[in-house]
C-alpha positions in Angstrom: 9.1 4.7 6.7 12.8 4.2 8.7 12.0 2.4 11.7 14.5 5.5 12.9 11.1 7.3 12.7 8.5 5.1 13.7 10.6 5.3 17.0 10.8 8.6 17.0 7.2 9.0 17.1 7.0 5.9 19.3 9.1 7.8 22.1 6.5 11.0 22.2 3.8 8.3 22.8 2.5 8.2 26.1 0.3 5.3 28.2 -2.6 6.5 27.2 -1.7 6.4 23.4 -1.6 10.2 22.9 1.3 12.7 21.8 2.0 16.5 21.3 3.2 15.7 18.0 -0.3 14.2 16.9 -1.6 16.9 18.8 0.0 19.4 16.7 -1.0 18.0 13.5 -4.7 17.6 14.5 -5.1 20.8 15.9 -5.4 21.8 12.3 -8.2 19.9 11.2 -9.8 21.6 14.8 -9.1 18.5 17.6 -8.3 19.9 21.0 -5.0 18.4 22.6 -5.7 15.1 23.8 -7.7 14.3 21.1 -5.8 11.8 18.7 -4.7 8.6 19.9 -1.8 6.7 17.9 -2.8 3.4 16.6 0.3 2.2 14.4 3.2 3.5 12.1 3.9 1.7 8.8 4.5 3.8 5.5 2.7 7.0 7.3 1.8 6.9 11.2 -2.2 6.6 11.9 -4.0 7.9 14.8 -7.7 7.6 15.5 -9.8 10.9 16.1 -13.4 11.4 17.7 -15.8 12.3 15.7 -19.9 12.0 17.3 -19.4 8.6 18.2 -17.3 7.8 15.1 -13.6 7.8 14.2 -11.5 9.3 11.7 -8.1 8.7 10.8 -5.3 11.1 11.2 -2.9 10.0 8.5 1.0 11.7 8.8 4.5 10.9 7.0 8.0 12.8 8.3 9.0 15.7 5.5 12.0 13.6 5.5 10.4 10.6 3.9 7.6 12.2 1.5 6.9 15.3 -0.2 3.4 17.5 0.3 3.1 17.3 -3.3 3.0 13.4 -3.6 -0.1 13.2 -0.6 -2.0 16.1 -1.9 -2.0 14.1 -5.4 -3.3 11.0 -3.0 -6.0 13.3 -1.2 -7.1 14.7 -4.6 -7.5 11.7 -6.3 -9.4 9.8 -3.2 -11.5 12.8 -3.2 -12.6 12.5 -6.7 -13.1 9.0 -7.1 -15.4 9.5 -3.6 -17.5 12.2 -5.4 -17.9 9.8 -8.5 -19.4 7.5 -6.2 -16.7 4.8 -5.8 -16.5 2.6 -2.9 -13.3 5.2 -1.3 -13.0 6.8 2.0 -13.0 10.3 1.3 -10.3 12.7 3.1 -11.8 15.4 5.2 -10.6 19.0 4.8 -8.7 20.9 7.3 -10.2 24.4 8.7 -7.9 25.9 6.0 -10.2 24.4 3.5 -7.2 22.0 2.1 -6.9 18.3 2.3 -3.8 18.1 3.2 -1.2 19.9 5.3 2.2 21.0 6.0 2.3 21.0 10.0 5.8 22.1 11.7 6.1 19.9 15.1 8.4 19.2 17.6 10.1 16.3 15.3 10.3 18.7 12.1 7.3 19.0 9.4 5.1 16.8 9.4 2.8 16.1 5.6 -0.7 15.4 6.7 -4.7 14.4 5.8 -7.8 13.2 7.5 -9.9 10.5 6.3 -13.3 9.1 6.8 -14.0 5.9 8.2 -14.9 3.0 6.2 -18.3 1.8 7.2 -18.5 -2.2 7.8 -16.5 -4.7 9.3 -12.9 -6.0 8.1 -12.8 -9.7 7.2 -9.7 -11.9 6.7 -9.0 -15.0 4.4 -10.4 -17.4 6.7 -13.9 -15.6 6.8 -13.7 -14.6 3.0 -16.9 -16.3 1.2 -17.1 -16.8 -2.8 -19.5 -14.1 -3.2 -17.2 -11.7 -1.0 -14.2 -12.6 -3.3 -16.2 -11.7 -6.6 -17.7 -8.5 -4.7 -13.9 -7.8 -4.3 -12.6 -8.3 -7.3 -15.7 -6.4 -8.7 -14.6 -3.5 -6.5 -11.0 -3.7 -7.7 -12.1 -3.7 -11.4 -14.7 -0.3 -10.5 -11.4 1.5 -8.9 -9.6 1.3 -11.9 -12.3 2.1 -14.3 -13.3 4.9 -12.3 -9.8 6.3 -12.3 -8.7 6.1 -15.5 -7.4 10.1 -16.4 -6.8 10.7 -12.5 -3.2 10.3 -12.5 -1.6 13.7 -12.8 1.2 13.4 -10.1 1.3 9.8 -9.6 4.5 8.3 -9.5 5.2 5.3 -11.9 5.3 1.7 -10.1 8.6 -0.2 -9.5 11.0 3.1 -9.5 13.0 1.2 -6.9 14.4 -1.3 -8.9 17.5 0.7 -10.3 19.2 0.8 -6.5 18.9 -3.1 -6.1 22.8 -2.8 -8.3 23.7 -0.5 -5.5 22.2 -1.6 -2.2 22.8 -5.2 -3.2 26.6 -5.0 -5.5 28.0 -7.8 -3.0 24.0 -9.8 -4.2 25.3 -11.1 -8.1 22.5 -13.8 -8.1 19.9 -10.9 -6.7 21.5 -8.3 -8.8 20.7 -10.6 -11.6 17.8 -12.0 -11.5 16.1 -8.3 -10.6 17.3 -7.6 -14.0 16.2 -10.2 -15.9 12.7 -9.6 -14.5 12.9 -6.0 -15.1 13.9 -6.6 -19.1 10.8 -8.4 -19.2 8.9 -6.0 -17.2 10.4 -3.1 -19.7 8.7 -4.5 -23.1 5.1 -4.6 -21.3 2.6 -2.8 -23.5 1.3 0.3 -21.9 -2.1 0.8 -23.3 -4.7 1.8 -21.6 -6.9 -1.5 -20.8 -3.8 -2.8 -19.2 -1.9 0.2 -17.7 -3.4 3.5 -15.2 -3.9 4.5 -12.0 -3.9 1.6 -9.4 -4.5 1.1 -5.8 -1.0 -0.3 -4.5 -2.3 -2.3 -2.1 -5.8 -3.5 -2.6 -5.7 -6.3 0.1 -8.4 -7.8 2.7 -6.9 -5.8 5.4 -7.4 -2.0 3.4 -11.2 -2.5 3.5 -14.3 -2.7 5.4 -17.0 -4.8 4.4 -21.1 -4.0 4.3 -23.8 -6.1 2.6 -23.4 -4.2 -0.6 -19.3 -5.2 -0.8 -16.0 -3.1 0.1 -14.7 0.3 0.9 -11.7 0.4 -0.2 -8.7 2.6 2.5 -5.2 3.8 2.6 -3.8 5.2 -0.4 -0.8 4.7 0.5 1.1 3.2 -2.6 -1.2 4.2 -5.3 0.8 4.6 -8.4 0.7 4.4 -12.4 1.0 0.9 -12.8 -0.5 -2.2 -15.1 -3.5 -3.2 -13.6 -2.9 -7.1 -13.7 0.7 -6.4 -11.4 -2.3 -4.4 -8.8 -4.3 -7.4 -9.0 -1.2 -9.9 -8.2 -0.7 -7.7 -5.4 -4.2 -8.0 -3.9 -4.4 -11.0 -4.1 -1.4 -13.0 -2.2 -3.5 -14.1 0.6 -5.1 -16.3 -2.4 -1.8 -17.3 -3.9 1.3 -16.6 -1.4 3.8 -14.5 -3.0 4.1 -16.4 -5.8 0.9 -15.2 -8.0 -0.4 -18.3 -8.5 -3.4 -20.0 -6.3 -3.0 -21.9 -3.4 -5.2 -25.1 -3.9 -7.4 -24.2 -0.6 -8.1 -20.7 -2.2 -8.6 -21.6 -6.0 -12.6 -21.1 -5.7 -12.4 -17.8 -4.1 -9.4 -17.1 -6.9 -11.5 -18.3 -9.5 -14.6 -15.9 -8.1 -12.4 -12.9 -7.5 -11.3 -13.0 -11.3 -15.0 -13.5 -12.0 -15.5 -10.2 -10.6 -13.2 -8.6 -12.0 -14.1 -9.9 -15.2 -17.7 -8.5 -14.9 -16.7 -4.9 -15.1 -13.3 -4.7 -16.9 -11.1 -7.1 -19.5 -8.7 -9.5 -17.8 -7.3 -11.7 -20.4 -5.2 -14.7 -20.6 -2.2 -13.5 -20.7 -2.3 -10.6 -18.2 -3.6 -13.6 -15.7 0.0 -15.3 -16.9 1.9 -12.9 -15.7 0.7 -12.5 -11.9 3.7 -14.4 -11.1 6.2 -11.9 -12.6 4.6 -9.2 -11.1 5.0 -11.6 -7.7 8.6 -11.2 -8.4 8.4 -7.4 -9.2 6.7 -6.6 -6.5 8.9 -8.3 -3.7 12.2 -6.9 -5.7 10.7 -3.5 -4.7 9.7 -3.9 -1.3 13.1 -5.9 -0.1 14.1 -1.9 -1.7 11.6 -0.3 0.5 12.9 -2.0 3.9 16.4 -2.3 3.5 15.9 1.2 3.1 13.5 1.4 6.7 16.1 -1.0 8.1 18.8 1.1 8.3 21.4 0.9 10.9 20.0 -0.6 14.2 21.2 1.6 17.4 23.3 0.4 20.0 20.5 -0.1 21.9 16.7 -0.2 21.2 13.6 -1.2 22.7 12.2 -4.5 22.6 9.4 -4.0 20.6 11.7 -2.1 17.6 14.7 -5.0 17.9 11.1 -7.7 17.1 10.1 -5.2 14.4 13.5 -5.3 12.8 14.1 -9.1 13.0 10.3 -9.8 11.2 11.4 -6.9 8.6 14.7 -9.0 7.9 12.9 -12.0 7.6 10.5 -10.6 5.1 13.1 -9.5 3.3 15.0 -12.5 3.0 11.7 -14.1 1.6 11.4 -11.5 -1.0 15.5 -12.0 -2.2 14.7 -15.8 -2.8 10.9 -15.0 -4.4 13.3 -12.3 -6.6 15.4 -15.3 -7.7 13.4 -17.8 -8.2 10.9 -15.7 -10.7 14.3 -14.7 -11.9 15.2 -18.0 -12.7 11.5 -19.1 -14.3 12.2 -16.0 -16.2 15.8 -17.1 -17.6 13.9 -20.0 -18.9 11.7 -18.3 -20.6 8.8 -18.3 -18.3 7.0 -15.1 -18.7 
């Protein structure tokens, strides 16, 4: 999302964390005014609503930046894989009966759902145990087994790597290493033990932990994808961004595959190519926040001017990841 937005919403925000815009939005799902309290703004803003002692999530993206029909694909297909019985938060429908909504606010429409909360507790790398890591990588493998023929609607991973040639023409050694990587990404097979419906962003911190593994949140990038590039994507607090282990994590790398492994084929040379994906998946995000970047105001508040100088770090770090898988690639490294 622009940061243009995020500080829209920001601005509506008041000391106690509420907002008529959230206001407006929950009111459909029945939430008096007051009700929603904003917790952060990423690719969709999140607020946290009551429910008998429990939250829910109020997830809601500008009309500017999404379309209603790409988050009622992302409710639907949330919803079925919760009624199968996977390990998914399941969205909650409004009073109209739908899962989504179209809600015109005082900052213009507003696309919008409701999840459940994931029951457990979150855990980080530093906590993560063996057994955790093959639970996870068990619970990767179930989510795309379970959602094999649930992708009507989804868009198709890596669509931002055309514009690199335009948002980066004065970028030759970018511009060209992006499409070496994308040649190699373009002869991949498609069939179906390696390609279908993927998470996005299956990391540590879109989960909440109980005895009996994860529950798995935010839906956010789900796409058509291969599996193996949603598995180098999960996985970078075990390797960095570079798909390949870091020697502290290699045991918990080693029993995440293992998991994985137990439900669904993972071969050799899918594992081989975590690295590329590394590459393709930085390419498209330096995309996704030059794009949120934008042009910074004359003046902004403190906390956006931070925001913006982490996002250009991150972005430099994805252009040299970019070129130096680029470079593997170019000798013939794939």
């Amino acid at each position: 999302m622009p940061l243009t937005e995020i500080d829209r919403l920001k601005r509506t925000v008041s000391a106690a964390w509420d907002s008529p815009i959230a206001d407006q939005v929950a009111a459909q799902w029945g939430y008096p005014a007051g009700s929603a309290r904003w917790w952060r703004s990423s690719a969709s803003h999140v607020c946290v609503l009551p429910d008998n002692g429990r939250r829910r999530y109020l997830r809601f993206v500008p009309g500017s930046c999404r379309g209603p029909e790409s988050l009622a694909v992302v409710a639907e297909l949330m919803a079925r894989l919760s009624d199968g019985g996977s390990a998914v938060v399941r969205p909650v429908a409004a009073e109209s009966g739908a899962l989504t909504m179209t809600v015109a606010t005082g900052l213009g429409a507003m696309h919008a759902m409701v999840v459940e909360p994931a029951p457990g507790a979150q855990v980080d790398v530093g906590e993560l145990t063996e057994p955790q890591a093959r639970d996870w990588g068990r619970a990767l493998a179930r989510l795309h087994r379970d959602a094999a023929g649930l992708g009507a609607g989804l868009p198709t991973s890596f669509g931002e790597l055309p514009d690199i040639g335009e948002l980066f023409a004065d970028d030759a050694e970018l511009v060209e290493a992006t499409t070496r990587i994308a040649d190699v990404m373009s002869e991949l097979p498609r069939c179906e033990d390696r390609w279908g419906v993927v998470h996005g962003d299956f990391e540590l911190d879109n989960m909440a932990w109980e005895e009996d593994g994860p529950t798995a949140y935010d839906f956010d990038e789900a796409a058509l994808s291969w599996y193996a590039a949603d598995i180098a994507f999960a996985v970078r607090d075990l390797t960095g961004d570079t798909g390949r282990p870091a020697a502290g994590h290699r045991a918990r790398f080693d029993a995440f595959l293992d998991g994985y492994r137990s439900v669904r084929p993972l071969d050799d040379e899918d594992l081989g190519r975590l690295p590329l994906f590394a590459g393709l998946h930085a390419a498209a995000s330096l995309v996704r926040i030059t794009r949120a970047l934008g042009e910074p105001a004359r003046q902004e508040p403190g906390w956006l001017s931070g925001l913006r100088d982490d996002l250009t770090d991150m972005a430099r770090a994805h252009r040299q990841l970019v070129i130096g898988i680029g470079q593997e690639v170019g000798r013939g490294i794939r």
